[in-house]
C-alpha positions as a printed NumPy array, in Angstrom:
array([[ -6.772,  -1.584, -16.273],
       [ -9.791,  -3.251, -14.64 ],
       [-12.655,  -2.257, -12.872],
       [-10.293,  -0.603, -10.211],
       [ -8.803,   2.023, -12.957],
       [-12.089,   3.471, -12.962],
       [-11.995,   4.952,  -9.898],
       [ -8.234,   6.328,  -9.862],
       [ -9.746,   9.888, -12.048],
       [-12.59 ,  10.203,  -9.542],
       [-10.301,   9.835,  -5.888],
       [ -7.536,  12.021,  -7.25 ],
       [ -9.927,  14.945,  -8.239],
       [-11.133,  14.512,  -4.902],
       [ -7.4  ,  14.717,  -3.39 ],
       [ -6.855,  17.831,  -4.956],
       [-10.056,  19.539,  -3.707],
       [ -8.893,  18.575,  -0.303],
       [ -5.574,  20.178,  -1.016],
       [ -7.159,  23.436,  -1.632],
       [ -9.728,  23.287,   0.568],
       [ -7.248,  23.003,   3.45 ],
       [ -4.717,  25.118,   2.408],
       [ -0.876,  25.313,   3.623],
       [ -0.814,  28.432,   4.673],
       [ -2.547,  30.079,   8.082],
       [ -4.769,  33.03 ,   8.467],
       [ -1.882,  35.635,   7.681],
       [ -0.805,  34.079,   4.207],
       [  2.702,  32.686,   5.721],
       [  3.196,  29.075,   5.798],
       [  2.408,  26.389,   8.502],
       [  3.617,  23.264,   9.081],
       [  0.863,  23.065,  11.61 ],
       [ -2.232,  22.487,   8.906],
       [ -2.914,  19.206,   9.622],
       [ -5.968,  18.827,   6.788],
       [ -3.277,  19.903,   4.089],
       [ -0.908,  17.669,   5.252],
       [ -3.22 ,  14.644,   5.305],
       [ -4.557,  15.503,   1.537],
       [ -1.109,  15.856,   0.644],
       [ -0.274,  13.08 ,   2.241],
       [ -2.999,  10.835,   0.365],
       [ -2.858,  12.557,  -2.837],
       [  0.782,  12.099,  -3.851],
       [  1.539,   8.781,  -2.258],
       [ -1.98 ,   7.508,  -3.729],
       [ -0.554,   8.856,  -7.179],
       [  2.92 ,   7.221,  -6.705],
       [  1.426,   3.687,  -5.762],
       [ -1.284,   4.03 ,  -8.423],
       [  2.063,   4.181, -10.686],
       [  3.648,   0.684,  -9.248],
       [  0.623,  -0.647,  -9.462],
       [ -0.468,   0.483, -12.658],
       [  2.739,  -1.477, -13.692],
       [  2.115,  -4.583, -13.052],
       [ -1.052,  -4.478, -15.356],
       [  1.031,  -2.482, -18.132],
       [  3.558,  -5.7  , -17.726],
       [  0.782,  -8.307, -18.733],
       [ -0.255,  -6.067, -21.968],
       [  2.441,  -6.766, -25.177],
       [  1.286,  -2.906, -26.184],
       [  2.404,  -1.809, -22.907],
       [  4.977,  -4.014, -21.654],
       [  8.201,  -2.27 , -22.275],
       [  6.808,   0.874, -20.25 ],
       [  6.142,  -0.794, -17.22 ],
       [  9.621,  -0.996, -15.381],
       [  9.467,   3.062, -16.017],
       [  6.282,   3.279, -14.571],
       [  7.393,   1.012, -11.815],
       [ 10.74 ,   2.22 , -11.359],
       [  9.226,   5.96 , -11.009],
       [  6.646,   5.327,  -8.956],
       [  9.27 ,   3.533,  -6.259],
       [ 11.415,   6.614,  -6.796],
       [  8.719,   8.862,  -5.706],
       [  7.537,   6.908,  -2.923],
       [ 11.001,   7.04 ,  -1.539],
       [ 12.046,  10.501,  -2.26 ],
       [  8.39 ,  10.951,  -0.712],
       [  9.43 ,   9.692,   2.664],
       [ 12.912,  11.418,   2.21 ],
       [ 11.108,  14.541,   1.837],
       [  9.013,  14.353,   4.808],
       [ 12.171,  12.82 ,   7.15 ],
       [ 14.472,  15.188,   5.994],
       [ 12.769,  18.087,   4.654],
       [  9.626,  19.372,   5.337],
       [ 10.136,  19.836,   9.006],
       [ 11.815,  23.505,   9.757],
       [ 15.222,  23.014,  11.141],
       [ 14.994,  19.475,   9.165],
       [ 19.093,  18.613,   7.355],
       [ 17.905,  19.482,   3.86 ],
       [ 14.97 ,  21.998,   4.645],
       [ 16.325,  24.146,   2.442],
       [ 16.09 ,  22.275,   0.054],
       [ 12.273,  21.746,   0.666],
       [ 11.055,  22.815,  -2.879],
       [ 13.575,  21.399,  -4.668],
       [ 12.522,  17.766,  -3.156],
       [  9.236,  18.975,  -4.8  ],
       [ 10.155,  19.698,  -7.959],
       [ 11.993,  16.899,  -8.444],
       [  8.844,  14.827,  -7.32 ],
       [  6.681,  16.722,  -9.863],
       [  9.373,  16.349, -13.09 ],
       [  9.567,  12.499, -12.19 ],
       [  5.996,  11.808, -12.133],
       [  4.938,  14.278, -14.966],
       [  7.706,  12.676, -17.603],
       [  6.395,   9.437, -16.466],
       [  2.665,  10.349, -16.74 ],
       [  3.127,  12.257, -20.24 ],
       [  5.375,   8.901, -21.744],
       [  2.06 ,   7.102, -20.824],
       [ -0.196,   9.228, -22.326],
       [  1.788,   9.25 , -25.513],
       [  1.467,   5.973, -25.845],
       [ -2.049,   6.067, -25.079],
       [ -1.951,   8.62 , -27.706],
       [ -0.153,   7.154, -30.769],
       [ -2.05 ,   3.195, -29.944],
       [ -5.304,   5.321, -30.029],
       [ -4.318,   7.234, -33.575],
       [ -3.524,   3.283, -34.349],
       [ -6.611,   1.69 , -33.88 ],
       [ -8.616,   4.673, -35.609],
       [ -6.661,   5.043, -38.739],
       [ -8.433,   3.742, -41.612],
       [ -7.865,   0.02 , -42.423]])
């Protein structure tokens, strides 16, 4: 993946802490639209994860192992990064068109990008039970 792959694990742990550390929901437990830090951890976490996806691609693409998996990687990770935008544009705002819909945006976000993650690391899997079998 080259020397930039080794610093995806390390930036989306630190994402995540930022996600919890500013959470979405204000002193009373109810949720805010008005917490910015959450919003900009968000923000960075899940589009960083989407783009790591299309361009994660373009390196699967150059590997014969790997190669037919990269148009789902990068056809996933452009479907996030647009239903991404759609989200925020028409959902996440209250009185937003499809703000009730708000977690379903999200769950569809999650189901895309965990299929797509868990096909990769089956792969990752089976070329790794490959390589170690006896010869």
């Amino acid at each position: 993946m080259g020397c930039g792959g080794l610093c995806v694990p390390g930036a989306k742990r630190s994402r995540a802490r930022a996600r919890g550390v500013f959470p979405a929901t204000d002193a009373s437990g109810a949720f805010s639209n008005e917490q910015v830090g959450h919003t900009v951890a968000a923000f960075t976490s899940f589009l960083g994860a989407r783009i790591g996806l299309i361009v994660m691609s373009r390196r699967l693409a150059d590997d014969p192992s790997w190669r037919n998996l990269a148009p789902n990687a990068l056809a996933t990770g452009i479907a996030l990064v647009v239903l991404f935008f759609g989200f925020g544009a028409l959902a996440e705002q209250p009185g937003a068109l499809l703000h009730a819909w708000m977690g379903l945006f999200q769950w569809v976000m999650v189901a895309l990008w965990s299929t797509c993650t868990i096909v990769l690391a089956l792969r990752l899997l089976r070329l790794t039970w490959a390589t170690d079998a006896p010869h």
